[in-house]
C-alpha positions in Angstrom: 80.9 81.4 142.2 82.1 80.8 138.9 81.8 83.7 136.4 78.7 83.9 133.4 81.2 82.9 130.8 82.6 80.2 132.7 79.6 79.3 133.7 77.9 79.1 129.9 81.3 77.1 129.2 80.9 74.4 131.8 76.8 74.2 131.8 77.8 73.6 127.2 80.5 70.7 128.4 77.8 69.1 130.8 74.7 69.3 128.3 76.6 67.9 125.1 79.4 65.9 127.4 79.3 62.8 125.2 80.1 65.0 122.1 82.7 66.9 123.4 84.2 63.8 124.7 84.4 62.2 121.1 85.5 65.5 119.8 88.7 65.6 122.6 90.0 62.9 121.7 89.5 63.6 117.9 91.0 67.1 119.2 94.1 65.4 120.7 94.7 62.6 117.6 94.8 65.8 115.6 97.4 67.6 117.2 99.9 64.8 116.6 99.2 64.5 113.0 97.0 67.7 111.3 97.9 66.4 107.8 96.2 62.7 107.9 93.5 64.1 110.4 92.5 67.7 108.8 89.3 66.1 106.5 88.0 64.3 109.9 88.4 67.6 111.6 87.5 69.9 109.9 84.2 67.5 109.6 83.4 66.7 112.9 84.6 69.9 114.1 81.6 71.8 112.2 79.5 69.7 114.8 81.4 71.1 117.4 81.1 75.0 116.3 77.4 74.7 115.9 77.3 73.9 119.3 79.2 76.4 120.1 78.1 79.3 118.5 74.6 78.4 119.8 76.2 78.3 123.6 77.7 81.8 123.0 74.7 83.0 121.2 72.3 82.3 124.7 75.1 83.9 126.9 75.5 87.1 125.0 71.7 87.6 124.4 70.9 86.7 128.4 73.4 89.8 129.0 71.6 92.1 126.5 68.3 90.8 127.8 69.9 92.3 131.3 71.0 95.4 130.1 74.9 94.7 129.3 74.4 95.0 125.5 78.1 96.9 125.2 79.5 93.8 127.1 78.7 91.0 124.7 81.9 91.3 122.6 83.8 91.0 125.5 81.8 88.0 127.2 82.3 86.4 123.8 86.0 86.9 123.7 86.2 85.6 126.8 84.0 82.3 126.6 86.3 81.8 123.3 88.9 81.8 125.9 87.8 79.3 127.4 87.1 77.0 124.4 90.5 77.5 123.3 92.1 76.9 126.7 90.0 73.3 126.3 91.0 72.9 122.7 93.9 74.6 121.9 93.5 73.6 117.9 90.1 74.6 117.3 91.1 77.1 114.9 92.2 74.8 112.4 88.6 73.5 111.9 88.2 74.3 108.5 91.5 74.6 107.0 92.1 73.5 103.4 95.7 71.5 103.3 96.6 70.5 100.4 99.8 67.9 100.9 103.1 67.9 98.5 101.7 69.7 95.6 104.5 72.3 95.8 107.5 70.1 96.1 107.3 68.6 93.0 107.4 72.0 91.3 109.9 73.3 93.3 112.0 70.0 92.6 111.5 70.9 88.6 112.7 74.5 88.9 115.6 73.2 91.0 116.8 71.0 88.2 116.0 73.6 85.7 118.1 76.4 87.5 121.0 73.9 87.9 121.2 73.3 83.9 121.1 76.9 83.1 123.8 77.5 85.5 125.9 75.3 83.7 124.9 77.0 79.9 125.8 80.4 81.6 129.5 80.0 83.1 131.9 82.4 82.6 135.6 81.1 82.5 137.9 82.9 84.7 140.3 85.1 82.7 144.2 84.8 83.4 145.7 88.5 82.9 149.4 87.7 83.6 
């Protein structure tokens, strides 16, 4: 017998199983490139965390409805295990990237650096 969390996990898989499908392989296109694929993610990926939120949100209120109120923060934890044993990136939904905008800078300073370097040689001094 599998355990409540795992339980919640698989019953959420099952119930929504053409969703999460879409979203693992979404999931796994990301993982091999996060730059091109972080708008789409982070998009679709909101779907995903409604889902579930509301999944963890039955499982921890059927454990205070039992009695186990002090438990619910560690049934969570562990049914966020198990999401993240399935989807390994899921905490990237969200992130902000924002591509190249330093390296031009940086390439200006570099250039910048290198000219004053030559304006502040010192000669080397002969004291024979």
């Amino acid at each position: 017998m599998a355990t409540k969390f795992k339980e919640y996990f698989d019953r959420m898989l099952e119930t929504e199983k053409e969703l999460f499908e879409k979203f693992q392989d979404l999931h796994d296109r990301y993982s091999l490139n996060q730059e091109s694929m972080q708008d789409i993610f982070n998009q679709e990926g909101e779907k995903i965390m409604k889902v579930i939120r509301e999944w963890e949100a039955k499982l921890c209120s059927q454990s205070e409805k039992a009695g186990y109120g002090g438990y619910t923060s560690n049934l969570s934890e562990k049914f966020w295990g198990e999401v993240r044993n399935k989807f390994p990136m899921i905490d990237f939904i969200g992130v902000i990237s924002k591509t190249n905008t330093i390296q031009p800078a940086y390439a200006d300073i570099k250039s910048q650096l290198n000219k004053q370097e030559n304006l502040f040689k010192i000669k080397k001094i002969n004291l024979q």
